[in-house]
BALUM-511604 format. One record per atom (N, C-alpha, C): x, y, z. Coordinates in steps of 0.1 Angstrom, whole numbers, plus 2048, in hexadecimal, padded with zeros to 3 digits. Example, Ala and Ser with C-alpha at 12.3 -4.5 7.8 and 13.67 -1.06 7.14 Angstrom:
8847C784E;87B7D384E;8847DF84E;8807EA847;8897F5847;88180084F;
END
This chain:
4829375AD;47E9425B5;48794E5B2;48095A5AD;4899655AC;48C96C5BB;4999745B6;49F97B5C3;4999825C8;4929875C2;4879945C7;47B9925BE;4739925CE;46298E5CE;45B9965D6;44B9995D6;44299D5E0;4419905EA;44698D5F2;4429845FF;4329805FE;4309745FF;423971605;421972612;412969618;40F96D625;415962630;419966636;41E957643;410952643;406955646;3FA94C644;3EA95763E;3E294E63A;3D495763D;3CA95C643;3D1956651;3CB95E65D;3CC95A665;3CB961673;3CC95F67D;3C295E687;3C7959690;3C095769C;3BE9606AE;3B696C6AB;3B596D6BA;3AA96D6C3;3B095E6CB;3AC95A6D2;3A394C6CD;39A94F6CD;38F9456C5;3899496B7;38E9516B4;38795A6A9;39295A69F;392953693;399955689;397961680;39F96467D;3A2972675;3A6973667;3A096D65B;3A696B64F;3A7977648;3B297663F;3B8988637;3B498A62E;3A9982629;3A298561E;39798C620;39198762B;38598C632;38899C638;39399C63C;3989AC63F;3989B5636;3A29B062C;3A29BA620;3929BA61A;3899B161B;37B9B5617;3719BF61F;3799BF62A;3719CB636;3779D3634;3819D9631;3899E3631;3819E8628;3879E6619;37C9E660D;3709EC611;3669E4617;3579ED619;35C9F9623;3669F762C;366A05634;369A0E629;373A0B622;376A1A61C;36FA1C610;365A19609;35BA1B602;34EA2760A;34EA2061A;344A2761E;34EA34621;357A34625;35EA4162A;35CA4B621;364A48616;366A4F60A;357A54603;34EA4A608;33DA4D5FF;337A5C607;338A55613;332A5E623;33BA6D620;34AA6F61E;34CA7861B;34AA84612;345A7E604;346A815FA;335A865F6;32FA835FF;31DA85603;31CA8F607;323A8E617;321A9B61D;329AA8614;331AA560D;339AB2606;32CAB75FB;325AAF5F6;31AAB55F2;312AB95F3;311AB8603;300AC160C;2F8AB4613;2FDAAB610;2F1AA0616;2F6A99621;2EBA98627;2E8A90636;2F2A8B637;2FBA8E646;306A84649;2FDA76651;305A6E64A;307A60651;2F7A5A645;2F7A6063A;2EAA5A633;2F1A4B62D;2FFA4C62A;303A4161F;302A3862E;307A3A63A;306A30642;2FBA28645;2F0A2D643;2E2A2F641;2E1A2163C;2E3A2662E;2DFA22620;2EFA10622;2F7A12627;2FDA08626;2F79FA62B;2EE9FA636;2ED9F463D;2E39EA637;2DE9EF62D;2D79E761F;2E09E4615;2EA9E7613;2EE9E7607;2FA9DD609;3029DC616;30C9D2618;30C9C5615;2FF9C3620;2FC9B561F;2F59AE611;2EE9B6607;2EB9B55FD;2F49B85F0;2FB9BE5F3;30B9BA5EA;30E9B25F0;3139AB5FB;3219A1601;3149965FA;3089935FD;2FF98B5F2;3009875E6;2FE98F5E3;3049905D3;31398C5CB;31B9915D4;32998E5CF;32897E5D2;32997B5E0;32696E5DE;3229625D4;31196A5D1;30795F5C7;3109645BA;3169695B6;31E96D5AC;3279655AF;32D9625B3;33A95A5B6;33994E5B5;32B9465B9;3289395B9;31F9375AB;3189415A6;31393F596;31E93D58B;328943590;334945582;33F937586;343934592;34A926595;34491E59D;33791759B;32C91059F;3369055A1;33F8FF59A;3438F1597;34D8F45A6;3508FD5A8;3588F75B4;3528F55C0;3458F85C3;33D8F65CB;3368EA5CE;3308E85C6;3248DC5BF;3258D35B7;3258C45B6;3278B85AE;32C8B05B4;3348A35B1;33D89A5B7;3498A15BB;34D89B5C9;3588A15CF;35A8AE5D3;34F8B15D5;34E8C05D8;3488BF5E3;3458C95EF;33F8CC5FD;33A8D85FA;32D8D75F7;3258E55F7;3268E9601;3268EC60D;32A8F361A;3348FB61B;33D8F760C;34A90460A;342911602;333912600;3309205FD;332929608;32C922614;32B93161F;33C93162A;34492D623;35592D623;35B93961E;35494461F;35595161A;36495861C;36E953625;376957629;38794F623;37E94861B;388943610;38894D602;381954602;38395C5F4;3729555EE;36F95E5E4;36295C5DA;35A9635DC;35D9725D8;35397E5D6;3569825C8;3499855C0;34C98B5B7;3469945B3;34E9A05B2;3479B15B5;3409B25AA;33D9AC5A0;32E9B2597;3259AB59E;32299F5A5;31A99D5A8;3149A55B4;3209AD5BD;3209B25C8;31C9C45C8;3209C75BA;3209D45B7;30E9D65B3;30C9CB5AB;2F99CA5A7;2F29CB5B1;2F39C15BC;2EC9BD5CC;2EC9CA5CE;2F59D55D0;2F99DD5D8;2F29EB5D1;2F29EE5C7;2ED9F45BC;2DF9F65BD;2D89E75BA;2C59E95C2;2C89EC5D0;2CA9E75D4;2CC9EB5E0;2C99F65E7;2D19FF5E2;2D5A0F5E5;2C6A175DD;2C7A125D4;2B8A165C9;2AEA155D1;2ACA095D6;29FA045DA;29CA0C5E8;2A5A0F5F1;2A6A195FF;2A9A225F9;2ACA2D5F1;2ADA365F3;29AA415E7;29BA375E3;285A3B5DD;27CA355EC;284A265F2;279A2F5FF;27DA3960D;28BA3C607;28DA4A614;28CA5660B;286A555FE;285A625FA;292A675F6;29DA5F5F2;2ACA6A5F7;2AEA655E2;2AFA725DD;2B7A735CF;2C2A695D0;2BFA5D5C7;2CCA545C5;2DBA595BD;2D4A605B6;2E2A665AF;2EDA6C5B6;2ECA785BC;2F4A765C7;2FBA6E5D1;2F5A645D4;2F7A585D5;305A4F5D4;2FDA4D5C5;30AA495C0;314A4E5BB;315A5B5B3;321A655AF;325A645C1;322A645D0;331A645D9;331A575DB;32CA4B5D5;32FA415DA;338A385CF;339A3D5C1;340A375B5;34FA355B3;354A3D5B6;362A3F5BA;366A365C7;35CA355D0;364A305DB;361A215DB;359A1D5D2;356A0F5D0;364A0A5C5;36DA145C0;377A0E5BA;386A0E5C2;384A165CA;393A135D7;38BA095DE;37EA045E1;37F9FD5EA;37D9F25E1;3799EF5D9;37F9E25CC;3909DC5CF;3969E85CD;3A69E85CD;3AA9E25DA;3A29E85E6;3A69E05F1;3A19D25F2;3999CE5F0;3939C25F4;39E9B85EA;3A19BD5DC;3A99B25D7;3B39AC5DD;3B89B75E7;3C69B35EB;3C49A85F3;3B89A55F6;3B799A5FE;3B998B5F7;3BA98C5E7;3BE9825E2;3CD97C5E3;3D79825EB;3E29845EE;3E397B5FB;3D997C601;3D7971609;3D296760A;3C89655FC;3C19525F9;3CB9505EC;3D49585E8;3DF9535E0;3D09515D3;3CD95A5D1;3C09595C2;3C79635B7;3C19635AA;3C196F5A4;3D29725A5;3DB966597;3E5966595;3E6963589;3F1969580;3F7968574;40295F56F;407962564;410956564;41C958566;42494D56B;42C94F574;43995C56D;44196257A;44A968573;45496D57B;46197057D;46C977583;46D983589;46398A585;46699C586;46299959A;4679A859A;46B9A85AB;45C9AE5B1;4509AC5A8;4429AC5B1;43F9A35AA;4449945A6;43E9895A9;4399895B6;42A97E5BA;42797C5C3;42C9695C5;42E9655D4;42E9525D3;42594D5D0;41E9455CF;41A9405CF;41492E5D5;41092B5DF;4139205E6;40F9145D9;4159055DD;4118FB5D2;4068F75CF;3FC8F85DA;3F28ED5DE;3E38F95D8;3EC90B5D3;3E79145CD;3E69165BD;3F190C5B8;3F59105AF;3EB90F5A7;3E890E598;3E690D588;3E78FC585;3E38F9583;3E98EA57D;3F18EB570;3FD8E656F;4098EA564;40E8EF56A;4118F7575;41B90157C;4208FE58A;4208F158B;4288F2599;4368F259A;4398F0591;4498F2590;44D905592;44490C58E;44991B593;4439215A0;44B9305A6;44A9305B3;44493A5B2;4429465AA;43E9535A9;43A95359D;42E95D59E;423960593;42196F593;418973588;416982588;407986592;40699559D;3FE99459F;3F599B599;3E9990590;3E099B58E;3DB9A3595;3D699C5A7;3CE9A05A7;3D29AF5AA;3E19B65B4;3EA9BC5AF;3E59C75A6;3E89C3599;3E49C958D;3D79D158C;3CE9C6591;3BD9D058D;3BC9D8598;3C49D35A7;3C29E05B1;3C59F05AD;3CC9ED5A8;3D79FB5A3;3CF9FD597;3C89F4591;3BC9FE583;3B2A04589;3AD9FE595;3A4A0459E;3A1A0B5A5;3B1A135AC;3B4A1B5AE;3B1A285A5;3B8A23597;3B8A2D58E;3AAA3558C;3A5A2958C;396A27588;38DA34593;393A3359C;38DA3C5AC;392A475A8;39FA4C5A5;3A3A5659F;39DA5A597;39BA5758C;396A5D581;385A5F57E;37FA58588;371A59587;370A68593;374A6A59B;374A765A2;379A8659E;381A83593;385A8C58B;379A9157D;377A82579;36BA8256C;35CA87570;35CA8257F;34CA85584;34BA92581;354A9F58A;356AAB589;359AB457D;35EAB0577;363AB4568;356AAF55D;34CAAA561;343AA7556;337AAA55E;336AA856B;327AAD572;322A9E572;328A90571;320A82570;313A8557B;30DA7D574;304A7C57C;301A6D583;2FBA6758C;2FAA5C592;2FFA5358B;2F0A4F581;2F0A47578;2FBA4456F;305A51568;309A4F560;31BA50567;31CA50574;328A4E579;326A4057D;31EA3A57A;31CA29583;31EA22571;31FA25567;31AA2055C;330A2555B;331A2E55A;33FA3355D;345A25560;345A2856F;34DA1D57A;34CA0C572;341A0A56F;3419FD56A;34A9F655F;348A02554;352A0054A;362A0354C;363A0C553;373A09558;3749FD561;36D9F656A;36F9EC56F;36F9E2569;36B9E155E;3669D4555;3769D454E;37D9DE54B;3849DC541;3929D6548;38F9DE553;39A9D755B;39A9C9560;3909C7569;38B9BE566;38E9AB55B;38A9B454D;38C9AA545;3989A9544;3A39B3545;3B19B2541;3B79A954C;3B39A4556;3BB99B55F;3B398D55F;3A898E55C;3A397E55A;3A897A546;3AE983542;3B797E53B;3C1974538;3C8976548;3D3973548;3D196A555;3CA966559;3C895F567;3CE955564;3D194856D;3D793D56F;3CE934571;3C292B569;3BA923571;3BE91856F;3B890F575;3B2903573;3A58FF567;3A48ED569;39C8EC55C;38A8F2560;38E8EE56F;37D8F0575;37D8FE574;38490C573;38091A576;37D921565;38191C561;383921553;37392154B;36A91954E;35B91C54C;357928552;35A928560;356935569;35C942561;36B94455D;36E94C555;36B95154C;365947540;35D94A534;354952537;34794B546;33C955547;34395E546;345968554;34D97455A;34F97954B;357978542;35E97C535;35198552D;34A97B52C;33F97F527;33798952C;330983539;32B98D541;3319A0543;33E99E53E;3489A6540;3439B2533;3479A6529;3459AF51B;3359B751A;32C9AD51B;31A9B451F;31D9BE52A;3209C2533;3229C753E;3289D8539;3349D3533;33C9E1528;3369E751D;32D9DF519;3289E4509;31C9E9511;3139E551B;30A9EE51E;30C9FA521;319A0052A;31CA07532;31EA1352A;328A0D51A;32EA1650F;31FA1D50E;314A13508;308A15501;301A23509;2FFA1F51C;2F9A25520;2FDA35521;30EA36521;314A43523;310A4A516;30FA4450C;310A4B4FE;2FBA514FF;2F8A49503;2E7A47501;2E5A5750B;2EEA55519;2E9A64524;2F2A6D520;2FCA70517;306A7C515;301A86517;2F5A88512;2F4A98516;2F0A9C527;2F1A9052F;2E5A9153F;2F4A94549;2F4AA154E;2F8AA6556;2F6AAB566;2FCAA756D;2F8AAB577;2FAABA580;2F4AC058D;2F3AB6594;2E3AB059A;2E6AA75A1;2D8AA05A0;2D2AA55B4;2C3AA65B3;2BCAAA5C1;2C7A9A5CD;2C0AA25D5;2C7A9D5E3;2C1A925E7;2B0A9C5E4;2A6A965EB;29AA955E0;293A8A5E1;287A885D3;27BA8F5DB;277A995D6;26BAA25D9;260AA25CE;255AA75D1;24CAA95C8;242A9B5C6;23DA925BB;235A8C5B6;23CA7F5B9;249A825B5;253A725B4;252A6F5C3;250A755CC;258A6B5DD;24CA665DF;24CA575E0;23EA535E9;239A565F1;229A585EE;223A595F8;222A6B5F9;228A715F5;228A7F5F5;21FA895EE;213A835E8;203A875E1;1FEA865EC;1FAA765F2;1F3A775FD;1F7A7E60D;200A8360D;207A88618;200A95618;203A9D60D;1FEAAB60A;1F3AAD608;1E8AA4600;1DAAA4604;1D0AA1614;1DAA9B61D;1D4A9962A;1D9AA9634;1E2AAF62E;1E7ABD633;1DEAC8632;1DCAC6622;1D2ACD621;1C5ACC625;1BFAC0627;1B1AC0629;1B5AC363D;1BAAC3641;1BDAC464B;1BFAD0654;1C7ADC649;1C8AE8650;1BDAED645;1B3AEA63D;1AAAF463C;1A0AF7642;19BB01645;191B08651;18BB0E647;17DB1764B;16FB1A642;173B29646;177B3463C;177B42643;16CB43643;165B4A64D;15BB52650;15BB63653;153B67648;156B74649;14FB7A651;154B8465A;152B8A666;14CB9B663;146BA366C;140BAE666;142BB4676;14ABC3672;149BCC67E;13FBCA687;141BCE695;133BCA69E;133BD969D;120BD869E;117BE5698;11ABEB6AD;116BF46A5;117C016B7;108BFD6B9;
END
């Protein structure tokens, strides 16, 4: 054990009263708060409807926290399901197993699919909501700090994190501290929030092509810490997918940014005209409705 360490947690949660309180699950709410904060502010600074991302979240949460989930259980199935396994540890959610491509996709239709039927321009949308989907990434990792997940190999430096035994790697119980990735990709994700709020403005992104943005910086970081992860023999298939999924995921993103370079924004608020549903027939019943028959009228004769 080195002399100088990041402390782990006295435990993963607490108890008040009857209600246990796990820190993983915290740092995952915090996470969606400050996504919505930062989205909600960054809307209204554009002209649009306060409280629309709030709106629009109320679809989009539970169909991301879905997703990350079914993502989580598609890529490490084996720890779920087979001999010696209790499938009843999928809806154990508060042990760790979200995985934000799965959660960022769910969340993505999502927002797509309410916002063509509220009529509301998605692009806007997402340019205030891209940036804040990567500080709130950064927060939710930290929660791996508390299921002791998303660690490297072991090492001395004074932000080692501990690691408990019964957490460890197999081959590693003999060390006390490891590197934290997860640590590491917070702080790229951060960066990542930085610099997509800078890029949006400085290039004019537009929806589409700040979400195509965000992906491929996420991916790279991303890949750079499942690099270096510590698994076991059963995680290491789940990793392969992810890896892959990772690389398809980046080469699209490269593809799509090069394919829209010249599409600049900025993009409507609100979808008007032919595109909003229902908006031909709306205007044809207006019309047939305020038209009246002029009848021309003639001075009355003396």
């Amino acid at each position: 054990m080195p002399l100088a360490y990041v402390p782990g947690p006295v435990s993963g949660q607490w108890h008040l009263g009857p209600i246990a309180v796990h820190g993983y699950a915290v740092c995952v709410v915090l996470g969606v708060l400050a996504v919505l904060w930062i989205a909600e502010s960054r809307y209204r600074a554009m002209g649009g409807r306060p409280w629309l991302i709030v709106d629009a979240a109320t679809v989009a949460i539970p169909a991301g926290l879905l997703g990350a989930r079914l993502f989580r259980l598609i890529v490490d199935y084996q720890w779920y399901f087979g001999p010696h396994h209790d499938w009843v540890s999928i809806f154990r959610i508060w042990d760790g197993g979200f995985g934000l491509p799965g959660g960022v996709t769910a969340g993505v239709a999502a927002i797509w699919v309410w916002c063509r039927r509220h009529a509301v321009g998605f692009g806007p949308v997402f340019v205030a909501a891209v940036p804040g989907l990567a500080f709130g990434q950064a927060i939710s990792l930290l929660g791996n700090w508390f299921s002791q997940d998303l660690y490297g190999p072991p090492t001395t430096m004074p932000w080692a994190v501990p690691v408990s035994p019964w957490n460890r790697a197999p081959g590693y119980q003999d060390f006390g501290t490891f590197q934290p990735l997860f640590l590491y990709e917070a702080i790229w994700d951060v960066l990542v929030g930085v610099a997509l709020v800078y890029l949006i403005r400085w290039f004019s992104l537009t929806g589409d092509r700040a979400l195509g943005l965000s992906a491929g910086l996420y991916v790279i970081g991303r890949l750079g810490a499942a690099s270096f992860v510590l698994l076991g023999p059963q995680q290491r298939s789940g990793v392969v997918v992810e890896q892959v999924l990772g690389f398809a995921v980046l080469v699209c993103a490269v593809a799509y940014l090069y394919l829209t370079r010249t599409k600049r924004g900025p993009e409507p608020l609100v979808i008007t005209g032919p595109q909003r549903p229902g908006h031909l027939r709306h205007v044809s019943v207006t019309i047939a409705q305020d038209a009246r028959p002029t009848v021309p009228t003639t001075p009355n004769q003396p």
